[in-house]
N, C-alpha and C positions, 0 to 999 in steps of 0.2 A: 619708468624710473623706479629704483630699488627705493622701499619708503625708510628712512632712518630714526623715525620717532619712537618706536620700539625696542623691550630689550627680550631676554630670553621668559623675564618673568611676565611680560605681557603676553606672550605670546601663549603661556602655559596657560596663563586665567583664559584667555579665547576657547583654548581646547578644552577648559572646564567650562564653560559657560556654552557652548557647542553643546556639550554634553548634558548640561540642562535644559537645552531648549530641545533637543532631543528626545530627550524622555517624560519629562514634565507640562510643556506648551503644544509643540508642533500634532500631538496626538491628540489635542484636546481642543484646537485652536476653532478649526473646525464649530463644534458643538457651537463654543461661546462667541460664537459671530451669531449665529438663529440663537443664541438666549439673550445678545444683547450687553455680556457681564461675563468677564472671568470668574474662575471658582478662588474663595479664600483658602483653597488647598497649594494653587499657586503658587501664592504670596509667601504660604508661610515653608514651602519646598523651597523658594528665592531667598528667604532668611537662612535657613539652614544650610544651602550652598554658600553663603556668603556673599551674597551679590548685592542685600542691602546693606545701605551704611558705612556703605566704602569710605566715606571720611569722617567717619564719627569714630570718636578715639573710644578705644578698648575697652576699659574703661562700662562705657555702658552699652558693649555687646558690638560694636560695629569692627571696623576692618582696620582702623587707626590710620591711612593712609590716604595724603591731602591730593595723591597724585593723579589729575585728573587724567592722565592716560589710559588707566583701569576703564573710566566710565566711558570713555572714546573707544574700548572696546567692545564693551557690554552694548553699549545702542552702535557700531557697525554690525554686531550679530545678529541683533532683535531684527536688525532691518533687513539685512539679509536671507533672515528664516522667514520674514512676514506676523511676525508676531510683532501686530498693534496692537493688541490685548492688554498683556499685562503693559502697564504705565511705569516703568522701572526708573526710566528716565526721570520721566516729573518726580516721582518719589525721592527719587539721592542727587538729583542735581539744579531740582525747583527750587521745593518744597526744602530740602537737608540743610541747605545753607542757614536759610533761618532759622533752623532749629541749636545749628552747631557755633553761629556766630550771634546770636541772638540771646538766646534761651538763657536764664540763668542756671543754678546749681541745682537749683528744689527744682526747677521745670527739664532741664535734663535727666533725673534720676528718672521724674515721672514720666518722660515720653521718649525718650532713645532707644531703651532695650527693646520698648514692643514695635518701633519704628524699624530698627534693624532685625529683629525675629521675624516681622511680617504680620504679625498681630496685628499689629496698628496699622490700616492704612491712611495714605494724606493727602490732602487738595490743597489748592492755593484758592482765593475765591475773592478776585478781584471784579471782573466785568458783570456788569449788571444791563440791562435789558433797555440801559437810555444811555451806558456809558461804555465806550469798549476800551479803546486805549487814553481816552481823556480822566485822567484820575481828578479833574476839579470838577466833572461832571457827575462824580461817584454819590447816591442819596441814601444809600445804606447810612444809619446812624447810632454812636452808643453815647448814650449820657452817663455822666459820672452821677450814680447814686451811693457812693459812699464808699460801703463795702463791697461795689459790683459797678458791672457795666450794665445797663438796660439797651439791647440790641434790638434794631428793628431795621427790614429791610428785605431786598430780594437780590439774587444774585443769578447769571445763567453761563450757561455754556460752558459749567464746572466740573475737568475732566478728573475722574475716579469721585465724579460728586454721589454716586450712589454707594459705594464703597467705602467711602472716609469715614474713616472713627475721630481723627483729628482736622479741621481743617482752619487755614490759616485767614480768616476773613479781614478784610479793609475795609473800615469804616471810619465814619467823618465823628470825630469826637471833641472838635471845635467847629461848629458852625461855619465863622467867621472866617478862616483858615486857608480857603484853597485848597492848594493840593497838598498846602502842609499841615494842612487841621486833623491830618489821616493817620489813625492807627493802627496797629496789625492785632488785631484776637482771637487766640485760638478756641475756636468751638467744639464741645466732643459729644460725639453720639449720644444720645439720648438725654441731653438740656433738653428741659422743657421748651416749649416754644420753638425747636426748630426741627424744619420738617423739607423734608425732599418733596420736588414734585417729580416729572416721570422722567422718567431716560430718555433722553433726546433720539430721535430718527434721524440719522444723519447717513450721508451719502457713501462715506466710505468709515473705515476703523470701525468697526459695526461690535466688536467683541469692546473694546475701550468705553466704558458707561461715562456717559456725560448728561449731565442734568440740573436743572434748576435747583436753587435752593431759597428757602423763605424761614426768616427770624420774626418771631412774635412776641415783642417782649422776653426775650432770650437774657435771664439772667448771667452773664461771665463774670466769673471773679477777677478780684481783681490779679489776682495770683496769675489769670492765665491773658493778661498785656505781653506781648512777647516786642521786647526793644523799649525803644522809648515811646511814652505817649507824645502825640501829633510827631512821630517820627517817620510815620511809615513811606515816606516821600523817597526818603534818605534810604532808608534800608531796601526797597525796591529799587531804588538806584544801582547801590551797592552789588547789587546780585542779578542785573539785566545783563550785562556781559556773559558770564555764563550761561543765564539760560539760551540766549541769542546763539552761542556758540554750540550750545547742546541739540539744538533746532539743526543747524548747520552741516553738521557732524554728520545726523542720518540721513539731510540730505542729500549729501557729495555719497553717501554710501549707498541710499535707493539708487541715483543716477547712475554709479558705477555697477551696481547688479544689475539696473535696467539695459545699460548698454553690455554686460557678457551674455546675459538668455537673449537678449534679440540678436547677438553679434550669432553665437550658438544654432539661432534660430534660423537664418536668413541661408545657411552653409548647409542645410538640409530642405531646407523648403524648395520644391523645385514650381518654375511658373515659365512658361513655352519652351518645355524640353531640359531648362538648365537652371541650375540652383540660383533662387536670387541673388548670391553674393557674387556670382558673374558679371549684373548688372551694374555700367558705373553709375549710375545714379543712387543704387544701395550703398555701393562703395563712397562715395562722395558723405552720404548722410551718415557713415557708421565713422568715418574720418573727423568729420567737422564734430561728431558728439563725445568721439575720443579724446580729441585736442579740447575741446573745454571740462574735459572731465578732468584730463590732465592738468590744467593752468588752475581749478579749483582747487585740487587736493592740496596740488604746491602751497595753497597761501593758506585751505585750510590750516595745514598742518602746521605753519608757519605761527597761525593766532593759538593753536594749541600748546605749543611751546612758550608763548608769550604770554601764555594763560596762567600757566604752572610756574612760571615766575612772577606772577603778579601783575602784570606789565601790561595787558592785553585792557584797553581802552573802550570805553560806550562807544565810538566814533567804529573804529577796526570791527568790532562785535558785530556794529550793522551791516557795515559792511559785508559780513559773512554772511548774515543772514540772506538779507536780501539776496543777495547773487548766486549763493547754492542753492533757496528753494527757488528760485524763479529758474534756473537751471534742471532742476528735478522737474519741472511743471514742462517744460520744454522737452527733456527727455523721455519721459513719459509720454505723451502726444507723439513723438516724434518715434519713439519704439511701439506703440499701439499702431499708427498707422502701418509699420512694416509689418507687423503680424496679420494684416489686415482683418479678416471677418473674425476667426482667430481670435485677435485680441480684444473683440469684444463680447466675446464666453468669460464668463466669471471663473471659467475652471482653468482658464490661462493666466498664471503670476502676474503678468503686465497689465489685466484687467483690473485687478484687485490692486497693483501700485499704483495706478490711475486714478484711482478714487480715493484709495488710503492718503496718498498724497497732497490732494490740494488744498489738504486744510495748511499746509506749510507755509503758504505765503500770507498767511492768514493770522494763526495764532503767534503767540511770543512778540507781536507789535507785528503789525500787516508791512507788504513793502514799501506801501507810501512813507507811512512814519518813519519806516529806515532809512529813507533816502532824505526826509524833511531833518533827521536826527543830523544828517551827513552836509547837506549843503548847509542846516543853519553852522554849523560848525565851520565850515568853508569861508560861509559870506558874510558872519556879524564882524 
C-alpha cells in the first residue's frame, strides 16, 4: 500500500538527511562501534544540517516545527543506514520535550541554541541499578538546601551518558512522596561531584555510549529545577507517548529493511541447484513477515497522525510499542535464520540488526509493562 502520511516537504528533508548520513555517519560509523562513542564532530555536522531541534521554535536556533513527521523521518533513515551511533532520536524527541514544554525563559536562552547546534549533548537519567521502570523505587536523592539542590545518587544504563553536557536527572526531593516526591534536575558537565563511571559493554549499538553515572553531593541550583518540584511523575507522563512511539517508529522500519535485504537475499542465494525463494517454505516465512509488517505500519502510522493532533493516548503508545518491537525481535531471528551461516558474520546487515535491536523491547518501559499499562487500563 501507497503510505499517505507524507507530503513533498517530508519527503525533501529524507533526501537531505540521506545525504547526511552519507557523508557525515555512514563513513565513520564503522570506526565508532571499536571506539565505543561517536565523534562531537557529528553532533555538531547534525546541528548545522538542521536535524536538531526540530521542535524547538526559531527563536533559540531550532527548526520551529511541532510536526512530528519530520522526526518519523529522520529515525526511518538512521535505521535504515544502521546508524545507532549518533542518538538523534533520544536527543529531539526524549530529551526536547522537556526542555521545550518545561523549561522556563532564563533556562531556554541558556540551553536550546547549544541543544539545537549540537554543542550541547543530552540524556535523560532515570533508571538506576535497583530501579528500572518502578519510579517509587528510584533512591537517587536531592535536598532543598536553600539556594541549591544537594544531589546524591547513582544512576545506569544512561544512553549518550558519556556524552552529556546536560542531562535530565530524576530524583526523590520529598522523601515521603512516592513516585510523586520526584523531580527533574538538570546536571551539566563539570558540577562538582558528578562523575561518569565506564561506558557500558553491551551486546549490540556498540558506537551509542551508555553509562553509569554517580552524584556526590552534586550542588544544582536552584535555577536548574526543570517543571515543577515533586512534579516529575506528571511531566514523565506527559511525554511517554511519544517516546513509546519514537521506539516504535524505528522498529516497524528495522523490520521492514530487515524483511527487503533478506527478501533481496533469498532471490540470489542459491541451495540444491535453485535460488531459495523457489522454496515454499521461504516463500511462506517472507509472506507471513510481509503481512505483519504490513498490519504494523497501517496502525503505526495511524498513532502518528493521532500523535500530531494531540490525540494519541498512554494506552495506543503501548500499544505500539510493545507490538513493533516484539515484531522487529521476531523478524530479525527470523531473517538471520534465512541467511543462515551468513547471517551470523558481523559483516552481514542482519547480523548487526540482531543485536542492535533487542534492546527495543527493553528500553522506553520493557513489553511486560506495556501490556500491564494496557490490560490495567482494560480491567480497572
Amino acid at each position: 500500500m501507497k503510505r499517505e502520511l507524507f507530503t513533498a516537504e517530508h519527503e525533501a528533508f529524507r533526501e537531505s538527511a540521506r545525504a547526511f548520513l552519507a557523508k557525515e555517519v555512514t563513513p565513520h560509523h564503522e570506526r565508532w562501534e571499536r571506539e565505543g562513542i561517536v565523534s562531537r564532530d557529528a553532533w555538531r555536522a547534525a546541528g548545522r544540517q538542521g536535524l536538531l531541534g526540530l521542535a524547538v521554535p526559531e527563536e533559540y536556533g531550532g527548526g520551529g516545527n511541532a510536526d512530528f513527521r519530520h522526526s518519523v523521518v529522520l529515525t526511518e533513515e538512521f535505521t535504515r543506514a544502521g546508524a545507532s551511533g549518533l542518538a538523534v532520536a533520544l536527543h529531539n524527541d526524549i530529551v526536547g520535550p522537556y526542555f521545550t514544554t518545561l523549561a522556563t525563559d532564563e533556562q531556554k536562552r541558556r540551553w536550546l541554541p547549544g541543544f539545537c547546534s549540537g554543542e550541547s549533548v543530552t540524556a535523560v537519567a532515570m533508571t538506576e541499578p535497583g530501579a528500572g521502570s518502578d519510579l517509587q523505587g528510584i533512591r537517587t536523592t536531592a535536598e532543598d538546601r536553600g539556594d541549591h539542590w544537594l544531589l546524591n545518587g547513582a544512576k545506569t544504563f544512561i544512553s549518550n551518558g558519556i556524552l552529556a553536557d546536560l542531562v535530565v536527572v530524576v530524583a526523590r526531593t520529598t522523601p515521603e512522596g512516592g513516585a510523586r516526591g520526584l523531580s527533574l534536575l538538570v546536571v551539566e558537565r563539570g558540577m562538582p561531584g558528578f562523575e561518569r563511571g565506564r561506558n557500558l559493554d553491551k551486546i549490540g549499538m556498540k558506537a551509542q555510549d551508555t553509562a553509569e553515572l554517580f552524584f556526590d553531593d552534586v550542588r544544582v541550583p536552584k535555577e536548574n529545577l526543570l517543571g515543577e518540584a515533586d512534579g516529575a511523575f506528571f511531566h514523565l507522563m506527559a511525554n511517554l507517548p511519544q517516546e513509546r512511539l519514537s521506539v516504535a517508529v524505528a522498529a516497524i522500519a528495522a523490520a521492514e529493511h530487515l524483511l527487503e535485504i533478506t527478501t533481496g537475499y533469498v532471490k540470489e542465494r542459491e541451495a540444491f541447484g535453485r535460488p531459495l525463494a523457489r522454496l515454499q517454505h521461504i516463500r511462506f516465512e517472507i509472506a507471513e513477515m510481509a503481512t505483519e509488517c504490513a498490519v504494523t505500519r497501517t496502525f503505526l502510522d495511524r498513532c502518528i497522525v493521532e500523535h500530531n493532533r494531540g490525540e494519541l493516548d498512554t494506552v495506543h503508545a503501548s500499544m505500539a510499542k510493545w507490538w513493533a518491537t516484539e515484531l522487529q525481535k521476531r523478524v530479525a531471528d527470523r531473517c538471520l535464520q534465512l541467511h543462515g551461516g551468513y547471517g551470523y558474520m558481523t559483516e552481514y546487515p542482519v547480523a548487526k540488526a540482531f543485536t542492535d535491536g533487542r534492546i527495543q523491547t527493553i528500553y522506553g518501559g520493557t513489553t511486560e509493562i506495556m501490556k500491564e499499562i494496557i490490560g490495567r487500563s482494560l480491567l480497572s
